[in-house]
C-alpha positions as CSV (number, residue, x, y, z in Angstrom):
1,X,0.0,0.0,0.0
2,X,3.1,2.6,0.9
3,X,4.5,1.5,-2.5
4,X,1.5,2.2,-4.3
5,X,0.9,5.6,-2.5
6,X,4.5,6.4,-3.3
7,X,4.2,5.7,-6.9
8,X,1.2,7.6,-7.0
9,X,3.1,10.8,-5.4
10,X,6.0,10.5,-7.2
11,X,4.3,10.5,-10.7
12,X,2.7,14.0,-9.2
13,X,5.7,15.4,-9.0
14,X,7.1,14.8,-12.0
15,X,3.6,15.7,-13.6
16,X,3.9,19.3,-11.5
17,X,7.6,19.5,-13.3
18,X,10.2,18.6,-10.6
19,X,12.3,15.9,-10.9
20,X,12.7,13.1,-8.4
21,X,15.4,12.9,-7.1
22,X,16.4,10.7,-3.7
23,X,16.1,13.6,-1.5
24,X,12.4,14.7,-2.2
25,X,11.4,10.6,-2.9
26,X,12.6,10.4,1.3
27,X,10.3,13.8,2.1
28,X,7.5,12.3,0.3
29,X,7.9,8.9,2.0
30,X,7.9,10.5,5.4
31,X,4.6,12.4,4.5
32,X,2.7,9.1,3.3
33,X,4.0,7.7,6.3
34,X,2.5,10.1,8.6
35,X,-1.2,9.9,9.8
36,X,-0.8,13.9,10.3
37,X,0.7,17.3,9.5
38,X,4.4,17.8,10.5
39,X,6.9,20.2,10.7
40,X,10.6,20.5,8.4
41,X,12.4,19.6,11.5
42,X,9.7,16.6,12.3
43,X,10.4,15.4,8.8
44,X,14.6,16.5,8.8
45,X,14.5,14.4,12.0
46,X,12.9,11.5,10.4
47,X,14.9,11.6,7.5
48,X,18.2,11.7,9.5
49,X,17.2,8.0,11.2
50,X,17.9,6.6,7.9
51,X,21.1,5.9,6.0
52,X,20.5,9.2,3.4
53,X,22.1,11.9,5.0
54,X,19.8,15.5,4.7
55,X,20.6,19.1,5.1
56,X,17.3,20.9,7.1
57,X,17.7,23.5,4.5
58,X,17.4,21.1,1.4
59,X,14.1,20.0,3.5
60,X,13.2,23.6,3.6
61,X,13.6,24.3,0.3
62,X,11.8,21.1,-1.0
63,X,8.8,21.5,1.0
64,X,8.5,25.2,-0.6
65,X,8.8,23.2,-4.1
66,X,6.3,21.0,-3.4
67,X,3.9,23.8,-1.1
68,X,4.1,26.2,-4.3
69,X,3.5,23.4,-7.0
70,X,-0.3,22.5,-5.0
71,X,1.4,19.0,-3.8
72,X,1.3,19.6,0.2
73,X,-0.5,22.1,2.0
74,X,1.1,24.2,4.5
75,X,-1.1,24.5,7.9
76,X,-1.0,26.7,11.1
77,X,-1.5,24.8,13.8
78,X,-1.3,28.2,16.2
79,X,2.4,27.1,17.3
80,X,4.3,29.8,15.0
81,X,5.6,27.3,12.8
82,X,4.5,25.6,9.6
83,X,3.6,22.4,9.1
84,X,2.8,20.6,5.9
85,X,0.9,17.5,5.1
86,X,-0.5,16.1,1.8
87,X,-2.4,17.4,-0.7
88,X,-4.9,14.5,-1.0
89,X,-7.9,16.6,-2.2
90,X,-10.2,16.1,0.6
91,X,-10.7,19.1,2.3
92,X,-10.7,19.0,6.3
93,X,-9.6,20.9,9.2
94,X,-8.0,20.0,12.8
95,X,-8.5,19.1,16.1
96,X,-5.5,20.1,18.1
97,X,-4.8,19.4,21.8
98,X,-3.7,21.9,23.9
99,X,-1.7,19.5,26.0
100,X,0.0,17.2,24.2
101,X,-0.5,18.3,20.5
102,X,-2.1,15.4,19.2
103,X,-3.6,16.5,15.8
104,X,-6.7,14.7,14.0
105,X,-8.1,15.4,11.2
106,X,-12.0,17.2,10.8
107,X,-14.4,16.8,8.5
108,X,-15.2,20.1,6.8
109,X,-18.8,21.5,8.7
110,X,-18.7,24.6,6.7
111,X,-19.2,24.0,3.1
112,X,-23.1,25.0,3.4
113,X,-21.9,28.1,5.0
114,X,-19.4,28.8,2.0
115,X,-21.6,28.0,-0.2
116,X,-24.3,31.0,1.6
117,X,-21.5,33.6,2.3
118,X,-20.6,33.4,-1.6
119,X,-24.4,33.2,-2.7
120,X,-25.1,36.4,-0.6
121,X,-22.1,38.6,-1.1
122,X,-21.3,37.2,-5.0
123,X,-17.2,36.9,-3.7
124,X,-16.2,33.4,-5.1
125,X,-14.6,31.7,-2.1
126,X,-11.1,30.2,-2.3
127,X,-10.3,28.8,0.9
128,X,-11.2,28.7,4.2
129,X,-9.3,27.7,7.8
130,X,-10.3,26.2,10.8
131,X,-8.7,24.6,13.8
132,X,-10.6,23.4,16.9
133,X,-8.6,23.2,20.4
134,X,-9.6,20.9,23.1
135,X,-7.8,19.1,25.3
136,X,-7.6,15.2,24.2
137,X,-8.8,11.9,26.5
138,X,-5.6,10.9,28.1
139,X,-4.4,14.7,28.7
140,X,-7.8,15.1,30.9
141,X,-7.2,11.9,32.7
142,X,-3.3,13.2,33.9
C-alpha cells in the first residue's frame, strides 16, 4: 500500500515538473508515512534515522517546491511554525490538543456556510481555515 501511494506521489511530481530525485522521494515517504501534519524539522529528524544523509535547508527548500506546486498544503497549527501535510484533495480541518499536541483530522462542517456567504455577497470563495482546540482523553485523565 506505501509503494503504491508512493508511486502515486512520485508521478505528481514529475507531472507538477520537478524531478525526483532521492532527497524529495525520502520527504514524500515521510509524508505518506505520517497519519498527520508535520513540521521540516519533524520530517529533517525523520529523515536523519535513515542511512541518506539530509541538510534541514534542502528539507526547507523542498517542501516550498512542493507547497508552491499544490502538492502539500502548509497549515498553522497556532504554534508559529508551519507544518505541511499532503495534498490528497479532501478538504478538512483539525482538532488540536492543547496538552500534548495530538492532531486529528475534521471533516469540513462549513461547506453550506461557504456556499451561503458566496451566494449572498457574489465573492467566489477560495479557501477557508479552521482549527478546533480541546484538550484530548488521556491529557484530561493526567
Amino acid at each position: 500500500m506505501v509503494r503504491e501511494k508512493c508511486e502515486f506521489w512520485e508521478k505528481k511530481l514529475r507531472e507538477c515538473g520537478l524531478r525526483l530525485t532521492r532527497q524529495r522521494k525520502e520527504i514524500l515517504r515521510v509524508l505518506i508515512k505520517t497519519n498527520g501534519p508535520l513540521n521540516a524539522r519533524e520530517i529533517f529528524s525523520e529523515l536523519t534515522s535513515s542511512e541518506d544523509f539530509l541538510e534541514l535547508s534542502t528539507v526547507y527548500r523542498n517542501l516550498q517546491a512542493f507547497s508552491k506546486r499544490g502538492l502539500i498544503r502548509e497549515i498553522d497549527l497556532g504554534t508559529g511554525e508551519k507544518y505541511f501535510e499532503l495534498n490528497t484533495g479532501d478538504h478538512h480541518h483539525h482538532l488540536i490538543c492543547m496538552g500534548c499536541g495530538e492532531v486529528l483530522p475534521l471533516g469540513c462542517p462549513l461547506r453550506h456556510l461557504e456556499k451561503d456567504l458566496s451566494r449572498e455577497t457574489n465573492y467566489s470563495i477560495i479557501d477557508h481555515r479552521l482549527n478546533v482546540y480541546g484538550v484530548c482523553p488521556t491529557c484530561q485523565e493526567k
